[in-house]
Structures are given as C-alpha cells and as structure tokens.
C-alpha positions, 0 to 999 in steps of 0.5 A: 765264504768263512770256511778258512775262519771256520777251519781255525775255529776248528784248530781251537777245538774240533768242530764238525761240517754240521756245527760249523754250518751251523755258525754260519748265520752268526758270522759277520764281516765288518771292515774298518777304517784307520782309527774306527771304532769297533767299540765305544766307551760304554758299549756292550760287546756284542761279539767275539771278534777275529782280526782278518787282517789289520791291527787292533788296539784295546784301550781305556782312559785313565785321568784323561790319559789313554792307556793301552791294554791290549794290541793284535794283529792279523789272525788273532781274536779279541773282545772286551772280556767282562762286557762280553761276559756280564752284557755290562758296558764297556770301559774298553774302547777297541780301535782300528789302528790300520784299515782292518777287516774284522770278522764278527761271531755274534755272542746271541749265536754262540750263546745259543748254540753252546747249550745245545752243541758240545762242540760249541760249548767246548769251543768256548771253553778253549777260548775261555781258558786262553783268554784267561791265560793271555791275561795272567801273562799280561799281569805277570809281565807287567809285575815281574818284568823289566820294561825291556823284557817286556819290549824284548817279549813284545818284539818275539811275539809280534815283530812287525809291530814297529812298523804298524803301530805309533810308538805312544801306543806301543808305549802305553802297552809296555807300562812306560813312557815313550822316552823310556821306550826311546832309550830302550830302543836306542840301545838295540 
C-alpha cells in the first residue's frame, strides 16, 4: 500500500526491500479537512509527515496576529522541527488549507529503527540536512531579498499557489502585508 511513498523515501537516501518492510508498521495514512488541524498549539509532534496531496500550511501567533512560516504542497514532507527533535510542545500549528491526505512516519519508528538500521539512520540524516538547508534559505530570503524576490522565488517554486492558497496566507509567508502583495501582484 505505501510502496510509491517507500520508493521516495528510498530517492532521499537508498533503502532496501527489508528496510522499507520494516517501516511498514510505522506508516500511517491521516486525511484531513479543509482547515483541520494536524497540529495544535502546545502538541508534541509525534511524526514526520508527507503531503500526499493537499496543501499544508505551518503557522504561529504573534500578538494575536497569525504568522505563516511555512507552506507545502503535494509530495513534500513537513514537521514541526524543535517539537519533533526535543518531544517539547509545539508553538507551531499545522493546518490543512484544502482537504488533504497526509501520510504519517511515527517518530517512535523512526527512532527505533535508526539505531539499529544505517539506512534508517542515514535516512534521517538526509532529511536533517534538508531541513536545515530549507531553513537557512528561508531566513536568507527574508534578510536579503526584496518582497518581490521572494514572491518572484514563491511563484518559481510553487506556481499553483495563487490558486491554492488565500492571499493573506501567502502574505504572511512573504513577510508583507496583503496591500503590498496587491502592488506587487499589480505590477505582473
């Protein structure tokens, strides 16, 4: 059943038929509603997860104000990096902007395995250093980028976002206000 999802696990890092047999038990499918929640404020997240297909959003609240830190799409993975890492609860709230399907890799699976499965381990690895490059990225784009850079950047990497996702969210991902995105939109 998860044999496409185990196939790009093994595009990350190399993983053999025993291995990705072995992650079997630790996969889970979880679907989601328009603006469900997969992850509340003050969760633990529990799980590395892999947008199937919908749309993802990540977000906190700053003075009352929602702040969007991060939005995915079909066949990218996601978590809430420092919950996931320290077992702490989340600040981060991870939301389903669309109806979704979210396939779930448990973190006592991985965590299990990785000790005693170098593919496993090196797996996590990969991941690690993605996620960390992601984010490196993501804060040289907001310091050293204009507001249309970045919706330029937005725009390259993910061009149906336009039609997926409200533009207040999209917004608050680029740092700007929605008047700002209207004049940089206006100017296309």
């Amino acid at each position: 059943m998860f044999t496409e999802y185990l196939n790009i696990l093994s595009k990350y890092s190399p993983l053999s038929e025993n291995t990705k047999s072995q992650l079997e038990p630790y996969i889970s499918i979880k679907n989601l509603s328009k603006e469900e929640l997969l992850l509340k404020h003050g969760d633990v997240c529990r799980h590395i997860y892999y947008v199937n297909k919908g749309f993802i959003r990540i977000f906190y609240f700053k003075d009352g104000k929602e702040v969007t830190e991060w939005l995915t799409n079909d066949k990218h993975f996601f978590f809430s990096i420092t919950s996931y890492f320290e077992s702490s609860p989340s600040h981060l709230i991870i939301e389903a902007i669309e109806d979704s399907e979210i396939i779930q890799l448990s973190k006592v699976g991985l965590d299990k395995l990785r000790k005693v499965n170098l593919e496993i381990a090196n797996l996590m690895i990969e991941w690690i250093s993605r996620s960390l490059v992601l984010s490196q990225k993501r804060m040289d784009s907001i310091q050293f980028e204009t507001a249309k850079q970045r919706y330029d950047s937005l725009l390259k990497m993910q061009p149906e976002i336009l039609n997926r996702v409200p533009l207040q969210h999209i917004a608050s991902f680029l740092g700007i206000t929605q008047e700002t995105l209207s004049r940089i939109r206006s100017k296309k």
